[in-house]
Biopython code that builds the backbone (N, CA, C, O; Angstrom):
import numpy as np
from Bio.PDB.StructureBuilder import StructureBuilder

atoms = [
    (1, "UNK", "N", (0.838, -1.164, 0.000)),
    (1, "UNK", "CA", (0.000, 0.000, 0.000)),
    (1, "UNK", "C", (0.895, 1.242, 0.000)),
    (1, "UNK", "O", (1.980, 1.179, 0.578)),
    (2, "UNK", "N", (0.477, 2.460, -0.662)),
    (2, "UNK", "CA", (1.451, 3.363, -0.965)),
    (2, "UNK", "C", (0.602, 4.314, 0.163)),
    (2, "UNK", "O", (-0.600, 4.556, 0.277)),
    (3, "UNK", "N", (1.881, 4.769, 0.995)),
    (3, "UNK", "CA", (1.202, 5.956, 2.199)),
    (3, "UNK", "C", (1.996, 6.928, 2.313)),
    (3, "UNK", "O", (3.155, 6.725, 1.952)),
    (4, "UNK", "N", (1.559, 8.546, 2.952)),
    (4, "UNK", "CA", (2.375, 9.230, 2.547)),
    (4, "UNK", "C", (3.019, 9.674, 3.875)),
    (4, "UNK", "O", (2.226, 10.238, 4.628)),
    (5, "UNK", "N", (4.242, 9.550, 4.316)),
    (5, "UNK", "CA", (4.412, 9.841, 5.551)),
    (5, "UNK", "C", (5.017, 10.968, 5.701)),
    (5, "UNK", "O", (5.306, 11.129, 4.515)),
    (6, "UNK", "N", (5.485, 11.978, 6.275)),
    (6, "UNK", "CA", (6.611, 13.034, 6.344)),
    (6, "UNK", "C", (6.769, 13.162, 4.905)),
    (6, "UNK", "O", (7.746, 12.570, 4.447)),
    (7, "UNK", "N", (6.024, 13.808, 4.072)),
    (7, "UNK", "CA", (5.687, 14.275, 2.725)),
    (7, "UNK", "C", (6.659, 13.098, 2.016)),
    (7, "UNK", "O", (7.124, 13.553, 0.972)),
    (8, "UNK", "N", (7.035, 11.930, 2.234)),
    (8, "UNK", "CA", (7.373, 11.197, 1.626)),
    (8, "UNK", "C", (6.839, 9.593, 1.452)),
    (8, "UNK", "O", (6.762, 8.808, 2.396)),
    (9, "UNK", "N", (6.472, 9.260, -0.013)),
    (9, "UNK", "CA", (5.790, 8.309, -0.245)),
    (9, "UNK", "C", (6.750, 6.910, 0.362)),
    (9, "UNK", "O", (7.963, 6.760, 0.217)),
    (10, "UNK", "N", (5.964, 6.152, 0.938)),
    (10, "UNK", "CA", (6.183, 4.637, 0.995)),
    (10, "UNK", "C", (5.662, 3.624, 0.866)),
    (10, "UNK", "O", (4.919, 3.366, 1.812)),
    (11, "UNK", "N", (5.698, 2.885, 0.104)),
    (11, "UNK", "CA", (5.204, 1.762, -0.192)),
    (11, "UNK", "C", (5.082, 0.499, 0.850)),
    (11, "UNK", "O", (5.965, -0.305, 0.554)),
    (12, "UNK", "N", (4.305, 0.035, 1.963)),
    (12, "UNK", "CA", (4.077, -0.575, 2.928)),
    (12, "UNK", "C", (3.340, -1.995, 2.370)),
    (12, "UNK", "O", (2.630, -2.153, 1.377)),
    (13, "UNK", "N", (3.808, -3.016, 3.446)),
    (13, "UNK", "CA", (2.802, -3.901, 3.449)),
    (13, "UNK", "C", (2.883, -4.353, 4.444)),
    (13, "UNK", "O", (3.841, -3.995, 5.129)),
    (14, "UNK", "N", (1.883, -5.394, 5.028)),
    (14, "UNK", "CA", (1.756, -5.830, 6.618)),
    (14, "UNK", "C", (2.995, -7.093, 6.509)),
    (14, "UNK", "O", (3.549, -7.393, 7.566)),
    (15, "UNK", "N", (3.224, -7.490, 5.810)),
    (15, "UNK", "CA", (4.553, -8.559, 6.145)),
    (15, "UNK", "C", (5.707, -7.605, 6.157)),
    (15, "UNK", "O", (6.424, -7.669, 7.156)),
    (16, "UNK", "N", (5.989, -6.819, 5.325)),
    (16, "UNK", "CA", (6.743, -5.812, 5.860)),
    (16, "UNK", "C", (7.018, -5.020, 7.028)),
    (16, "UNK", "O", (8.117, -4.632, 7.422)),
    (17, "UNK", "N", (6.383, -4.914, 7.310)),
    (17, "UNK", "CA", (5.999, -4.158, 9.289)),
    (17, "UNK", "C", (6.432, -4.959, 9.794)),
    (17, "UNK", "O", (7.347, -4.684, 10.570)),
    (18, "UNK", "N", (5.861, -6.914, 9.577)),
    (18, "UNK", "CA", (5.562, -7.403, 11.002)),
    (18, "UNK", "C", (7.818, -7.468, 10.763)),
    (18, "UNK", "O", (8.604, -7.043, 11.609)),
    (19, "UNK", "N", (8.138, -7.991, 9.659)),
    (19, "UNK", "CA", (9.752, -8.106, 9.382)),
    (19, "UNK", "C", (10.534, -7.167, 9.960)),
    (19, "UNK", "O", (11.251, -7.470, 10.913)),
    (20, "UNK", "N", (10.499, -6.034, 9.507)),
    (20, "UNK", "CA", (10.958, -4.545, 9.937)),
    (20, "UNK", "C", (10.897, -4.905, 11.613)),
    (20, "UNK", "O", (11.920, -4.852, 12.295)),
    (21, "UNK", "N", (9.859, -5.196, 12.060)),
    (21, "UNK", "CA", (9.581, -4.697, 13.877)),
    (21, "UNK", "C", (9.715, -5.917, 13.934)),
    (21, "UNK", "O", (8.721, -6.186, 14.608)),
    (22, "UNK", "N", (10.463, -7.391, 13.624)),
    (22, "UNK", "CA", (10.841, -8.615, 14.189)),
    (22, "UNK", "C", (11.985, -8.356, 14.489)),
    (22, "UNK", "O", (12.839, -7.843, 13.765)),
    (23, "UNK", "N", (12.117, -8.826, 16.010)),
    (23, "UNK", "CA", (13.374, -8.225, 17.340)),
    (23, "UNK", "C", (13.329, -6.819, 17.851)),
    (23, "UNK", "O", (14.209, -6.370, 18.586)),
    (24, "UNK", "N", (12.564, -6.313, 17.558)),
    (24, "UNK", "CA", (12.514, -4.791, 18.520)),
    (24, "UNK", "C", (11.879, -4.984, 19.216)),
    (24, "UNK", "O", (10.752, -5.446, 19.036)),
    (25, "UNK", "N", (12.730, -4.498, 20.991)),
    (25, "UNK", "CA", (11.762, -4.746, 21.735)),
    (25, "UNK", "C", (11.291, -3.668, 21.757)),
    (25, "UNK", "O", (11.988, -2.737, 21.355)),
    (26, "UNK", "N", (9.312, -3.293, 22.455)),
    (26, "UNK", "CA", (8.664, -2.170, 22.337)),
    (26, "UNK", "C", (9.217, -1.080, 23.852)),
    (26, "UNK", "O", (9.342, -1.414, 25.030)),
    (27, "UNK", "N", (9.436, 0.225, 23.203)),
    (27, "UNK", "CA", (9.254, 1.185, 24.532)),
    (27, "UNK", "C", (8.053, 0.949, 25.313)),
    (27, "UNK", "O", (7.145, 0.159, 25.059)),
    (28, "UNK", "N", (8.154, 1.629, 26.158)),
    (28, "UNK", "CA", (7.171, 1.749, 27.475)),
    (28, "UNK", "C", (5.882, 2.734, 26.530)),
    (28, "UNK", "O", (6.315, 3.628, 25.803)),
    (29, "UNK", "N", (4.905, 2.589, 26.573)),
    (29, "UNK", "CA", (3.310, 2.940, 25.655)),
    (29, "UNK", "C", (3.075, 4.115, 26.660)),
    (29, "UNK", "O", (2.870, 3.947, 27.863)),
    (30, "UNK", "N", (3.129, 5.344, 26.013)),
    (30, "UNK", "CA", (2.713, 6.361, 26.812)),
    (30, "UNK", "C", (1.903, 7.176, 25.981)),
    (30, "UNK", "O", (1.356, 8.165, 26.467)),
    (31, "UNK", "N", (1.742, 6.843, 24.636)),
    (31, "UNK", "CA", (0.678, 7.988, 24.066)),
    (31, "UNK", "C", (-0.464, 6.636, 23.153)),
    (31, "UNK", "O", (-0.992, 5.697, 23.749)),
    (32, "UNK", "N", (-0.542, 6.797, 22.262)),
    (32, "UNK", "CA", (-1.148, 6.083, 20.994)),
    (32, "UNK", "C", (-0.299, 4.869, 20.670)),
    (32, "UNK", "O", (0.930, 4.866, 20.611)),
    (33, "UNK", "N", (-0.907, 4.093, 20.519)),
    (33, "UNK", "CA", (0.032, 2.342, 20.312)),
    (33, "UNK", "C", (-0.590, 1.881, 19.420)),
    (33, "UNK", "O", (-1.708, 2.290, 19.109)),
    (34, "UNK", "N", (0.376, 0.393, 18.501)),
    (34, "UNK", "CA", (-0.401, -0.632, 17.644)),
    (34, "UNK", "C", (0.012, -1.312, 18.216)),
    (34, "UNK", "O", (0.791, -1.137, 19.153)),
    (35, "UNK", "N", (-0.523, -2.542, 17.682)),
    (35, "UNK", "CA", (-0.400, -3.893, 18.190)),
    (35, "UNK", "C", (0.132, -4.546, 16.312)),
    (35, "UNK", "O", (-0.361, -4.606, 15.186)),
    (36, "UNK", "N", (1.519, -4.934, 17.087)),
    (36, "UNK", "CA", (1.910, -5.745, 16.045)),
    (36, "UNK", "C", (1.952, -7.261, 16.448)),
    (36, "UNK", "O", (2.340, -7.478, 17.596)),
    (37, "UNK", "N", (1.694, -8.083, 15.862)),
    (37, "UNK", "CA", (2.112, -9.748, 16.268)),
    (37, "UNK", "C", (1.183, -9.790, 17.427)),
    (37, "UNK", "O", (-0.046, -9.732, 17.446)),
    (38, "UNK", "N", (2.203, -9.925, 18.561)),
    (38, "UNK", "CA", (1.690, -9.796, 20.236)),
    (38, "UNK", "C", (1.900, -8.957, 21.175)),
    (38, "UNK", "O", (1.488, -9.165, 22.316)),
    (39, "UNK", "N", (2.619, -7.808, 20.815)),
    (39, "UNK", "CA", (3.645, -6.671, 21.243)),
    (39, "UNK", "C", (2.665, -5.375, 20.812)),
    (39, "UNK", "O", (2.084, -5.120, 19.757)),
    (40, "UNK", "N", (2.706, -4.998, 21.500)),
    (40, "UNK", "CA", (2.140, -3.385, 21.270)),
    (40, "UNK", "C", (3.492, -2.126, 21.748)),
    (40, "UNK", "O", (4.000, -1.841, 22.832)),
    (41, "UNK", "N", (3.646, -1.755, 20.714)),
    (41, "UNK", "CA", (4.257, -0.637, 20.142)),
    (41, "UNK", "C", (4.030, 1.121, 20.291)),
    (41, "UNK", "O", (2.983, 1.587, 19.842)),
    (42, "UNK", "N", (4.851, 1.867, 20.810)),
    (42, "UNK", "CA", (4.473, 3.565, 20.583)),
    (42, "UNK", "C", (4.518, 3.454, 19.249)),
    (42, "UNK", "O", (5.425, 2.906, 18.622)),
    (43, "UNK", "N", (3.306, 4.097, 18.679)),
    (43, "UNK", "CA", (3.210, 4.864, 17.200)),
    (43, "UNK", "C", (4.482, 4.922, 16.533)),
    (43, "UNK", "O", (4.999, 4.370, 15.561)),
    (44, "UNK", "N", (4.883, 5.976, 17.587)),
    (44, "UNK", "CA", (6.192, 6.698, 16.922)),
    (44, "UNK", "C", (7.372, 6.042, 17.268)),
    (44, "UNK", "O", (8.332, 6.812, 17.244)),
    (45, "UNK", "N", (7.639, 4.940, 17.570)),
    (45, "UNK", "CA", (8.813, 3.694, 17.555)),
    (45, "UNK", "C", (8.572, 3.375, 16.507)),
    (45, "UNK", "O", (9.537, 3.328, 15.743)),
    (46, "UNK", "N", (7.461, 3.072, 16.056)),
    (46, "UNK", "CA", (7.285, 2.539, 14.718)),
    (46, "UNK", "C", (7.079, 3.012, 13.245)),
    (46, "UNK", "O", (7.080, 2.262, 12.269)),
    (47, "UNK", "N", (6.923, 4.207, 13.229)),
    (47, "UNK", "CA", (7.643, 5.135, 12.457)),
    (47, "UNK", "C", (8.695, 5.423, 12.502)),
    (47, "UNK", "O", (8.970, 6.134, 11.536)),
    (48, "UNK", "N", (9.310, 5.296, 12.982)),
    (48, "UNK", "CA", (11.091, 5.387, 13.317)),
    (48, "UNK", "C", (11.488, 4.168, 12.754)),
    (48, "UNK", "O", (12.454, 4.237, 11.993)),
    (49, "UNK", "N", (10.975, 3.055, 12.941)),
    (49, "UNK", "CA", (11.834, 1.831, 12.341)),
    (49, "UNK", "C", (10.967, 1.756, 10.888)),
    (49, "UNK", "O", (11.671, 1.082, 10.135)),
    (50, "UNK", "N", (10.210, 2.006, 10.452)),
    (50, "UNK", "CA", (9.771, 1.484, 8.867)),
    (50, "UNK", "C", (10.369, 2.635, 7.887)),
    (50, "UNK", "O", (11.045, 2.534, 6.863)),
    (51, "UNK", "N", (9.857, 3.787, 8.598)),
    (51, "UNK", "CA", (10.886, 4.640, 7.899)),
    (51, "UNK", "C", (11.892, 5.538, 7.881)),
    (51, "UNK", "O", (11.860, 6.447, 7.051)),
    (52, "UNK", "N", (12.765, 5.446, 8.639)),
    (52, "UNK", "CA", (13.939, 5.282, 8.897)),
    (52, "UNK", "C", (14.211, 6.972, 8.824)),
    (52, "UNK", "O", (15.160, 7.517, 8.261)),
    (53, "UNK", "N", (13.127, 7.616, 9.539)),
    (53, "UNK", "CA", (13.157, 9.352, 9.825)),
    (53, "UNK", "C", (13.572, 9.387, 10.939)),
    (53, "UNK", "O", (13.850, 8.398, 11.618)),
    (54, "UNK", "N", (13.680, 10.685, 11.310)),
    (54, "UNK", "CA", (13.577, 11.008, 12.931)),
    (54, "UNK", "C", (12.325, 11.163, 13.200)),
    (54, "UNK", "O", (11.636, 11.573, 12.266)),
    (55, "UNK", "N", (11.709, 10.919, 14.395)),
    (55, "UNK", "CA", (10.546, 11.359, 15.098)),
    (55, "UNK", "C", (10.103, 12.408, 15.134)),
    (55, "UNK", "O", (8.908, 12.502, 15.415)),
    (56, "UNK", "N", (10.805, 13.496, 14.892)),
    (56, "UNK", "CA", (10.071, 15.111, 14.598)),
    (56, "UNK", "C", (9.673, 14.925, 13.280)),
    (56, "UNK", "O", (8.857, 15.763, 12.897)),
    (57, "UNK", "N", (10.022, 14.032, 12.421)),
    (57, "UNK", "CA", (9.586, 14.528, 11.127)),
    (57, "UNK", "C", (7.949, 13.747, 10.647)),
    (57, "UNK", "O", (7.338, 14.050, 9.623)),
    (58, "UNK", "N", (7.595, 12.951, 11.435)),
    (58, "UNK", "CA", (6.127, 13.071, 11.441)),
    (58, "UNK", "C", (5.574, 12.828, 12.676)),
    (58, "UNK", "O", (6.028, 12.716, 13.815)),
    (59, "UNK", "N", (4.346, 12.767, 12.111)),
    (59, "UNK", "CA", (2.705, 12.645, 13.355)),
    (59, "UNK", "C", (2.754, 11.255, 13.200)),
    (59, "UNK", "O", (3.156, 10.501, 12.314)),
    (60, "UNK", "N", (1.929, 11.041, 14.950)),
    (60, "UNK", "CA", (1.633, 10.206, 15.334)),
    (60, "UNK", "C", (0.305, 9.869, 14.478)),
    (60, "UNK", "O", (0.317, 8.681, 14.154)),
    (61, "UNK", "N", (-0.927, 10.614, 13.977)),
    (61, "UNK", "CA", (-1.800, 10.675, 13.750)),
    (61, "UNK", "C", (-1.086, 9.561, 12.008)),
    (61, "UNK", "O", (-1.359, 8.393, 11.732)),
    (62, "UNK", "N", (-0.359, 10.353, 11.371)),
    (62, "UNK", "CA", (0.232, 10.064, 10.118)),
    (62, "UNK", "C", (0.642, 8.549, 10.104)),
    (62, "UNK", "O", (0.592, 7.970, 9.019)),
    (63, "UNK", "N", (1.100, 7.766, 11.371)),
    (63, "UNK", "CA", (2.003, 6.701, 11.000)),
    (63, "UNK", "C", (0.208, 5.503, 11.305)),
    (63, "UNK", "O", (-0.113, 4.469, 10.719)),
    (64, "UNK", "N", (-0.641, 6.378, 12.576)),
    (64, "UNK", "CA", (-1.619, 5.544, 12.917)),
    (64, "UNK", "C", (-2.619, 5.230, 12.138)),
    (64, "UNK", "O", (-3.332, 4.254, 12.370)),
    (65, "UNK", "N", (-2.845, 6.269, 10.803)),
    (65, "UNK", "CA", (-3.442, 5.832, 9.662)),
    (65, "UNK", "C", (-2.886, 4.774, 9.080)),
    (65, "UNK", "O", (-3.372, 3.662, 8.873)),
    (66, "UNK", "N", (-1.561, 5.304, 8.766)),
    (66, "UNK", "CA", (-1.432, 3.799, 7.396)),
    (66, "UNK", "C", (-0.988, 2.909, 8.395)),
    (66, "UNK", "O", (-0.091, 2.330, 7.782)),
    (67, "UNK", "N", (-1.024, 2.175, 10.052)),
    (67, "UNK", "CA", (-0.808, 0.935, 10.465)),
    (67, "UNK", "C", (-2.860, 0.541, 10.164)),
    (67, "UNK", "O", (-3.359, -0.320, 9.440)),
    (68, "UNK", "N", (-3.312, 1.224, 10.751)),
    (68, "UNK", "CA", (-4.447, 1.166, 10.606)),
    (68, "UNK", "C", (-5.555, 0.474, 9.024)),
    (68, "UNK", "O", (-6.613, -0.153, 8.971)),
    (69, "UNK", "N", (-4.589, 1.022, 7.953)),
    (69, "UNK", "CA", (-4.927, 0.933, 7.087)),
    (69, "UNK", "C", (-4.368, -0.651, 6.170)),
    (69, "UNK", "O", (-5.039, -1.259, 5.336)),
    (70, "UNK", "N", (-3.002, -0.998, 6.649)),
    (70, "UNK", "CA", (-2.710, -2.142, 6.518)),
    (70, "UNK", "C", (-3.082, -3.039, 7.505)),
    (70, "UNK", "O", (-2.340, -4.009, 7.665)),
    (71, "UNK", "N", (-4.388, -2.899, 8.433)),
    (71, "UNK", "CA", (-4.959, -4.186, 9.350)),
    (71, "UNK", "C", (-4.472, -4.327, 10.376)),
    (71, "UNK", "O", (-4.774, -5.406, 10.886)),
    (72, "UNK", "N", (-3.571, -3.476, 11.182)),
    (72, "UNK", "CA", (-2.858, -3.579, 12.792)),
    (72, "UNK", "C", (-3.681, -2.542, 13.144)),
    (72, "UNK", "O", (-4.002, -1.476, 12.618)),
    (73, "UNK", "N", (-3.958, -3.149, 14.220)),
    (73, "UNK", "CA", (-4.868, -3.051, 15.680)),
    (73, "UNK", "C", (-4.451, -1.614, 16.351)),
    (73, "UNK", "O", (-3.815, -1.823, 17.384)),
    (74, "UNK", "N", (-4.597, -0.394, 16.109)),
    (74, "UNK", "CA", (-4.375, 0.825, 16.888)),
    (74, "UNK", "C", (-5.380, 1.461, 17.949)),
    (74, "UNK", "O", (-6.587, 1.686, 17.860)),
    (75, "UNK", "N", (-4.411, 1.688, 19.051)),
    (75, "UNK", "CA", (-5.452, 2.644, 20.251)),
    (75, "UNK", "C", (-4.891, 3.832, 20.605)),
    (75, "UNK", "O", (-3.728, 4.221, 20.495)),
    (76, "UNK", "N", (-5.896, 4.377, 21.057)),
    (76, "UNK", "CA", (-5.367, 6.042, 21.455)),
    (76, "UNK", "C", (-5.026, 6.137, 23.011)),
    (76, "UNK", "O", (-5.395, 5.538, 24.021)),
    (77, "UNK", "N", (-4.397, 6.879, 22.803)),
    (77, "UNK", "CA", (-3.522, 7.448, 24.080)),
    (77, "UNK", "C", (-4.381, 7.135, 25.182)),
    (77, "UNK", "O", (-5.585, 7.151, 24.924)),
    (78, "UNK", "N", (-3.885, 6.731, 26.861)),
    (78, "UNK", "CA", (-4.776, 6.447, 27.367)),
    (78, "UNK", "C", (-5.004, 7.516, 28.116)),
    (78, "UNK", "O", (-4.056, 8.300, 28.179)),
    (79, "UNK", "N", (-6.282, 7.889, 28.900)),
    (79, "UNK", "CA", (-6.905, 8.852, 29.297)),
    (79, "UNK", "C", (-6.026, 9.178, 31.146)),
    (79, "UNK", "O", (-6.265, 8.695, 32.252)),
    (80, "UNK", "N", (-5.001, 10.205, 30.662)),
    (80, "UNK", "CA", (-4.526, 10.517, 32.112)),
    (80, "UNK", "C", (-5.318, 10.708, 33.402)),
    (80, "UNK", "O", (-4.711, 10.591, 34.467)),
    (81, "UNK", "N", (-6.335, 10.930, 33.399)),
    (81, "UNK", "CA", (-7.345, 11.203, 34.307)),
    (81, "UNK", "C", (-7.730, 9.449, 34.949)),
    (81, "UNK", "O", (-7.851, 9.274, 36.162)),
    (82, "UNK", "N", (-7.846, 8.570, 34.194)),
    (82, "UNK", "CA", (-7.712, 7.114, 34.610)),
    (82, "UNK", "C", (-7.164, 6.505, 34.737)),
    (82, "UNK", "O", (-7.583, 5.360, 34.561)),
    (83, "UNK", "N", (-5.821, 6.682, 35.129)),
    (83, "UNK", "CA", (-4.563, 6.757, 35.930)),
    (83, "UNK", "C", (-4.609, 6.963, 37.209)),
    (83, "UNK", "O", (-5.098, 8.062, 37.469)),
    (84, "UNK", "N", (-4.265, 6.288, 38.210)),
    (84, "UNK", "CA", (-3.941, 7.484, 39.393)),
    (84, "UNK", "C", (-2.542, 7.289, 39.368)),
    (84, "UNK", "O", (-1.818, 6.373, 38.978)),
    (85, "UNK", "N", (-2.299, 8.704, 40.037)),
    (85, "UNK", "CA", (-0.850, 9.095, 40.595)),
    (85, "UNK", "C", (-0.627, 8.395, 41.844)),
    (85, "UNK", "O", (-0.776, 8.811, 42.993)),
    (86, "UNK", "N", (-0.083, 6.783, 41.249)),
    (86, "UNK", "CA", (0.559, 5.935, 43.129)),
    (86, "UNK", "C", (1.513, 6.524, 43.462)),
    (86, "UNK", "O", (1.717, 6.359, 44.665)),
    (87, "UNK", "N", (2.560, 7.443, 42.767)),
    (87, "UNK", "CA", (3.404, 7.886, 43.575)),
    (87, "UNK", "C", (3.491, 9.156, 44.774)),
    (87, "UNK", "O", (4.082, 9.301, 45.844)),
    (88, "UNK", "N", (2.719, 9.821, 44.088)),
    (88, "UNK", "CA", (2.060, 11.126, 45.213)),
    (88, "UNK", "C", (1.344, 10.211, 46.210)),
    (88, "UNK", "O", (1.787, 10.680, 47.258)),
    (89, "UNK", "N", (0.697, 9.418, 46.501)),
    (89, "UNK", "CA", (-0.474, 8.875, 47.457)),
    (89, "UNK", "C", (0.407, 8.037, 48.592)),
    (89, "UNK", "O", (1.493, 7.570, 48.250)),
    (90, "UNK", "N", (0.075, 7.913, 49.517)),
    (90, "UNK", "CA", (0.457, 7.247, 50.485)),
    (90, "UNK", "C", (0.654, 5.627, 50.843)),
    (90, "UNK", "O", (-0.037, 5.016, 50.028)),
    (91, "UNK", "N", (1.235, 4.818, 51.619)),
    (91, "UNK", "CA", (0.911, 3.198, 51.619)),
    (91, "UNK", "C", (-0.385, 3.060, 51.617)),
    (91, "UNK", "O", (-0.743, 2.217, 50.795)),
    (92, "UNK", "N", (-1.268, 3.564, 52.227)),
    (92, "UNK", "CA", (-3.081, 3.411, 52.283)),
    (92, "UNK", "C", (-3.194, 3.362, 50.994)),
    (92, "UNK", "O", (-3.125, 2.387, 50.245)),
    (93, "UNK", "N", (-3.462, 5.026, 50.651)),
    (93, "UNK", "CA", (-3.879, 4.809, 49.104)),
    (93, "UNK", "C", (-3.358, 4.190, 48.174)),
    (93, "UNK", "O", (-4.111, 3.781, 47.291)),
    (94, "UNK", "N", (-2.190, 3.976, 48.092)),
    (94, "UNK", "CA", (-1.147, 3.209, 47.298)),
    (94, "UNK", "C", (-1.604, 1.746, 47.257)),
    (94, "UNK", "O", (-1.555, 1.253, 46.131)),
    (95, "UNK", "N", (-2.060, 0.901, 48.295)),
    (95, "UNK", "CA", (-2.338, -0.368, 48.483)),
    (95, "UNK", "C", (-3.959, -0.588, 47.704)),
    (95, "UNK", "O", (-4.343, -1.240, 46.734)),
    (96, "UNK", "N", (-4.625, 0.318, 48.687)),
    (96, "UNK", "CA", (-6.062, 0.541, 47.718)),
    (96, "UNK", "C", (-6.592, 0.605, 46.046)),
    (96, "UNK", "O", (-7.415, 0.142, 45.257)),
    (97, "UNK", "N", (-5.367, 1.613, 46.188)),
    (97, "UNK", "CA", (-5.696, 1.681, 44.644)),
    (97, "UNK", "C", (-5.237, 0.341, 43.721)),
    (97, "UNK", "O", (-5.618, 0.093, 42.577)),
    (98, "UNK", "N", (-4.428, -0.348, 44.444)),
    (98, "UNK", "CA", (-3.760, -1.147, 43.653)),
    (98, "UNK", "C", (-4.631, -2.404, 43.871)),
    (98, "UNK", "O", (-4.394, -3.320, 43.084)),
    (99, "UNK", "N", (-5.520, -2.603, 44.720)),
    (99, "UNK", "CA", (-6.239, -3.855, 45.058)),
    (99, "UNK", "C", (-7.798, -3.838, 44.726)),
    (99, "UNK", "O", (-8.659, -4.714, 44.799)),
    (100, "UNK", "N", (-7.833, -2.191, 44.241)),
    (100, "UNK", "CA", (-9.557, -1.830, 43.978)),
    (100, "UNK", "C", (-10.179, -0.993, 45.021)),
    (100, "UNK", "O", (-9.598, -0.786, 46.086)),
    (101, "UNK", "N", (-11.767, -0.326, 44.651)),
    (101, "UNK", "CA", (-11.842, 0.250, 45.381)),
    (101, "UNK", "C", (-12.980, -1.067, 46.575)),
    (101, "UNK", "O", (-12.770, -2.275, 46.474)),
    (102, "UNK", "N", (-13.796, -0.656, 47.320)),
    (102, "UNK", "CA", (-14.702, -1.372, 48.237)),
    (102, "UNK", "C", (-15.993, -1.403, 47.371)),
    (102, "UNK", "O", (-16.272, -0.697, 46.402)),
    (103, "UNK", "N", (-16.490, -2.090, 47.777)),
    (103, "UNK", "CA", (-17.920, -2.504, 46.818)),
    (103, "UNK", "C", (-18.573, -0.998, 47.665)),
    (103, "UNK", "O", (-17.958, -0.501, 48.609)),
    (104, "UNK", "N", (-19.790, -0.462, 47.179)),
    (104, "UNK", "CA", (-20.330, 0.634, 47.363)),
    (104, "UNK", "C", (-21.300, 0.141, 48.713)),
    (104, "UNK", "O", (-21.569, -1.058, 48.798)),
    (105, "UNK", "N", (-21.595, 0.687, 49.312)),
    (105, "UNK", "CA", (-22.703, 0.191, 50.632)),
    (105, "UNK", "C", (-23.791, 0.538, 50.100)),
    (105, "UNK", "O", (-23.996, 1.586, 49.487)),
    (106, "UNK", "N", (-24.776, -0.597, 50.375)),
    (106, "UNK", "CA", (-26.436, 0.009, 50.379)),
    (106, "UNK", "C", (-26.917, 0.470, 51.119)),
    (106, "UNK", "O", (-28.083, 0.834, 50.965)),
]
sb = StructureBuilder()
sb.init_structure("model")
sb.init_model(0)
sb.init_chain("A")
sb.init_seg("    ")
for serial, (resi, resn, name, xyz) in enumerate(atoms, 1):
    if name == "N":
        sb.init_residue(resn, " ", resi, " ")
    sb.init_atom(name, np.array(xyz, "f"), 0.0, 1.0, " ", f" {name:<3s}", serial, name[0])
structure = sb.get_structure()
């Protein structure tokens, strides 16, 4: 499939990707991810390895179309607000949060 990334055309295919990203291990997922194989990937790791730019030179939005478009599994960034911050919080909250909250009382 021909996609246009950082105003430059590339010609992609999904055996190509999965080759290219066979032995990379994935960074830590902090914005928008695919799922290649069994591994889920930052966007922009993976624009970095297919086409062989620097990371300023495109969007995340840009690389998540054409994975998208050759049939890998993309999600968006996850919602910071549904997170909590365990490190600000205390052993209480720290334990809590990590075990759930209490069923609600009737």
């Amino acid at each position: 499939m021909r996609c246009v990334i950082a105003r430059f055309p590339f010609y992609l295919t999904k055996a190509g990707v999965l080759e290219a990203m066979k032995g990379i291990k994935p960074e830590p997922v902090t914005g928008e991810s695919v799922t290649i194989g069994r591994r889920r990937y930052p966007v922009m790791q993976v624009g970095a390895v297919i086409t062989r730019q620097d990371r300023r030179d495109f969007s995340a939005g840009e690389v998540a179309r054409a994975m998208a478009h050759l049939g890998f599994t993309c999600r968006p960034a996850p919602d910071p607000e549904a997170v909590p911050d365990l490190a600000a919080a205390g052993r209480v909250e720290r334990a809590s949060a990590l075990l759930g909250a209490p069923p609600a009382a009737v």
